[in-house]
N, C-alpha and C positions, 0 to 999 in steps of 0.2 A: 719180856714177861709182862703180864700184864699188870694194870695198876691195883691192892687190894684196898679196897673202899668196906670200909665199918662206922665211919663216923655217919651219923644221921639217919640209919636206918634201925628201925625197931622188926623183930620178930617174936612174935606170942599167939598164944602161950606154950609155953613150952616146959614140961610135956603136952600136949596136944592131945584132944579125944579127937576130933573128927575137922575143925576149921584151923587155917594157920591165918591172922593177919600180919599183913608187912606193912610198916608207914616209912615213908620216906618225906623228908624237910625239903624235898622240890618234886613236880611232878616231872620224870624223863623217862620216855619210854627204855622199857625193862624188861628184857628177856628172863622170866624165871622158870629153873626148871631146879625137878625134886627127881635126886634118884635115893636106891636101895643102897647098903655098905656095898654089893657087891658092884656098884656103877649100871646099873638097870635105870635105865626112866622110868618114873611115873606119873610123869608131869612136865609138861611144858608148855610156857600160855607168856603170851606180851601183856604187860600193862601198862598204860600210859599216866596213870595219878600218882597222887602222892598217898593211897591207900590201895592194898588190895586183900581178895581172901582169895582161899584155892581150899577149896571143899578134899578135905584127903582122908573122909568117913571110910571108904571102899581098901583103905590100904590094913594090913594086918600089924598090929603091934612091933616094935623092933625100931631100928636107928636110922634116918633119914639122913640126907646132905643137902640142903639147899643153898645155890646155885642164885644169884642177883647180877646178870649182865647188862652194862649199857655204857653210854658214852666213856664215862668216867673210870669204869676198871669192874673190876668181879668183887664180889662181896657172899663168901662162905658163911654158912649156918649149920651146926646138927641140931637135928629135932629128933626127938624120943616121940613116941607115940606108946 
């Protein structure tokens, strides 16, 4: 299984109108992907800092799952919009 990593990562705000930022206390490249409750993508994009945002203005209200892959393990989020 893989490792679940929460410590040093912030996600906001949350509920969310339209930007989600993620800060992470080291920069490591970082698979993030957002799907629907039903497991649909609608987002998937690499980051290599220790910030980023993902514009998810275009999604319709309802419950998100984000998704933080990289070296160190997975790291789960739900976001409301």
């Amino acid at each position: 299984f893989p490792v679940t990593i929460e410590e040093g990562i912030k996600v906001y705000p949350n509920p969310f109108q339209s930007v989600v930022y993620i800060t992470m206390d080291e920069a490591t490249k970082s698979e993030i992907i957002v799907t629907d409750v039903m497991g649909k993508e609608v987002y998937r994009g690499t980051h290599n800092s220790e910030k980023a945002s993902i514009d998810m203005s275009q999604l319709t209200s309802g419950q998100y799952i984000l998704l933080i892959k990289n070296e160190k393990g997975v790291s789960t989020h739900k976001l409301v919009k």
